[in-house]
Each structure stands twice: as C-alpha cells, then as structure tokens.
C-alpha positions, 0 to 999 in steps of 0.5 A, a space after each residue: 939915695 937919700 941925696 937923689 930925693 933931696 935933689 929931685 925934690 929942689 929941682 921939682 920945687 925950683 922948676 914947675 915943668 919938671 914936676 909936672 914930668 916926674 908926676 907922670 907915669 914912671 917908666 922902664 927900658 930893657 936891653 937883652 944882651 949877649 943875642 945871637 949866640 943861642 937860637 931857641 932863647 933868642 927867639 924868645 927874647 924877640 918875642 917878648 911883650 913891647 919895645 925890648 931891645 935886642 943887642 947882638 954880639 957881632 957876627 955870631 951864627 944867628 944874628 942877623 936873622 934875628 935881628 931882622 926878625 926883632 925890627 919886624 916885630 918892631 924892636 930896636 935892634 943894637 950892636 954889643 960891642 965887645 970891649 977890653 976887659 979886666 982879666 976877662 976875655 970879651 970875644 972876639 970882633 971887640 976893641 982893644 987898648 992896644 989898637 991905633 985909632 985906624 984899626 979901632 975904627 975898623 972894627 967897630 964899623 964891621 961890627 955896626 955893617 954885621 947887623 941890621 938895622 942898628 939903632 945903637 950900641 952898648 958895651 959888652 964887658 969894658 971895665 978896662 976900655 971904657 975908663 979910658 977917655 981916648 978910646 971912648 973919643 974913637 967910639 963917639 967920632 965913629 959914631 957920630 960919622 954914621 949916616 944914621 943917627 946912633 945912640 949909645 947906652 953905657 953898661 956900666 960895667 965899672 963905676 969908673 967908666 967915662 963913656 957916658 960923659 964922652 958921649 955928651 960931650 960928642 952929642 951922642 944921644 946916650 942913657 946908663 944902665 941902672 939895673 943888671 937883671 940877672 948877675 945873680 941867674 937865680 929866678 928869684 933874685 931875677 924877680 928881685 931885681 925886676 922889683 928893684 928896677 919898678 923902685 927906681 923907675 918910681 922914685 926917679 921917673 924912669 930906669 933901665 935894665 939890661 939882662 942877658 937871654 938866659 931861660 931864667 930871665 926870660 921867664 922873669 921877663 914874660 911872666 912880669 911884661 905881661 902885668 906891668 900895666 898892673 904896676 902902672 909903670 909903662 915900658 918904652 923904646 930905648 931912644 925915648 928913654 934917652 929923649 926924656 934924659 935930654 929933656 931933663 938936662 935941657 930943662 934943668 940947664 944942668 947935667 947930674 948922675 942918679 948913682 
C-alpha cells in the first residue's frame, strides 16, 4: 500500500491534471453477482439505491425478468459468465478449457443473447480459465465482434489472471474488482468490507466492489447506500468507473495496477 501512495503521490507531483482528479470526489461502483437464481433477494437488489449493477448467470429462472426490470430502474444489467474453475464446478452454460474456439464462441454468445440488455460481462469463479491468455483471446474477440459496445470487469478470482491486461490489449473497456463484500457472509464482516471499499475509494480515487445477493448483503448494502452522501464518497455506473481508468491511463501515458 505503502508503494501505491508513493506512486500517487509522483504522479500527482509530475502531472497537475492528475491531482486535480484525484482532489475530486472518491468514488465506488458495485456489481451484485450470482442474479437470477433467487427471486425475492433479487428483487432486492434491483431495488437497491443508485446505479448497482446487476450480473445475471445465463439462463437461470428469473433473469430475464429481472434483468428488464433492473434497466427499468436504470441499472446496468451484465451477463456473469460462468468460467472453468480450480476444483470448483462453475455451473452450467460456462467456458471451459477443454472447448475449441468455435464452441467457446458459441456459448458465450448464448450466454450474452439470454439477458437483455447487457452492458458488459464479468467472470463467475475462473480461477483456471482466466490465467490462460488463449482463452481470454476468444473472450475479448467475441466481444469486440458484438454490434453493441461491451465492457468487462475482471473478478479477479486468482492473482494470476490475465484477463484484464488481454482486455487492453483488444481495446475493451475493462476495470478489476478491488473489494469481494462478502466471502466472510457475516453482517459484520460485510460492514467491515464496506468500510474497506470508502478506505480504498479514499486513498486511490475510486474502487469496486462485487457482493453476491445474500440477505446479509443486502442489508449492509440498503442500510450504508442510503448515507453514503454522509461519507462524501459518491456511487457510480460501472462504465463511468471504466471511463476515469481510461482517463488516468491516457493521462499518465502509462498503464500500472493498484494491488
């Protein structure tokens, strides 16, 4: 973290337009995953105050209700796509390492023409197939070959994954997740992690979350949204969040990771 400040701080000193953002407002995003599987906690999440993404699992019961329901209320509505994962089975209607590049390509379409809508794509687990650059190739060509412009945000669920820098490397507008709300589902720990999100959102600018549709969570989340104008942090779009990434990086004329 130490190493983070001190970067900030020479890249504030060298370049006057990128202290000037960072004096503004921090700011957050949030992504709600695992949608469409659990109606009433879904609902729920929709509801929820400002622009929360809703990511929906390909084709579950309820999300293309819900997902017409969450860009009613103006929310970004993103397709999870279930990815292979280390000793973990991601569900079905996922990519594997095993598929040919056709049949990869099939089913990430199914998955994106299965929810209205879609704004963008992040990973449902992955740990396996996101640290393998040639699969994460197939994932940005395909997405890049969609008529509408889609973003993608990396879960990062290993420290080994490449999909963020392939998604540069294919101009996909992308942003990584900083903060998992609730691995720990105790309301506490929620809480905690909430407090954590604010710190980064503090130090760095801005930060994003990703949290699942757990009662817990939800609770956490109406309760906090509701007097974030009291922490003077202010919530926003996904693809804003990715639109002050891409302003930094072209600012700065280089591209570096916040871990």
């Amino acid at each position: 973290m130490r190493t983070i400040g001190l970067l900030l701080s020479l890249l504030a000193f060298m370049f006057p337009a990128f202290a000037e953002q960072r004096s503004q407002q921090p700011v957050i995003s949030i992504i709600i995953d695992d949608m469409g599987d659990r109606a009433r906690e879904d609902r729920r999440a929709v509801a929820l105050p400002g622009p929360v993404a809703c990511a929906f699992l390909p084709f579950t019961p309820h999300a293309e209700r819900l997902a017409q329901a969450a860009y009613d209320a103006g929310k970004e509505v993103m397709l999870h796509l279930p990815m292979q994962a280390i000793g973990r089975d991601h569900g079905p209607w996922g990519v594997d390492m095993d598929m040919h590049r056709e049949q990869f390509f099939a089913v990430v379409a199914a998955g994106l023409d299965s929810i209205p809508h879609v704004s963008g794509v992040n990973n449902h687990m992955g740990s396996l197939l996101t640290r393998h650059p040639g699969h994460m190739r197939w994932l940005m060509e395909k997405l890049v070959s969609r008529d509408e412009e889609l973003f993608f945000v990396d879960s990062r669920t290993t420290a080994q994954t490449v999909a963020e820098q392939l998604a540069l490397e294919f101009g996909v507008p992308v942003a990584r997740r900083h903060v998992f709300l609730d691995h720990d589902p105790r309301p506490e720990a929620i809480d905690a992690q909430f407090d954590l999100l604010l710190r980064l959102a503090r130090q760095r600018g801005r930060a994003l979350a990703i949290g699942h549709p757990y009662p817990a969570t939800l609770d956490v989340l109406e309760a906090r949204l509701a007097r974030l104008d009291e922490e003077q942090v202010r919530l926003i779009p996904v693809r804003e969040f990715i639109a002050l990434d891409e302003a930094e990086r072209r600012l700065v004329g280089v591209e570096y990771h916040r871990d």
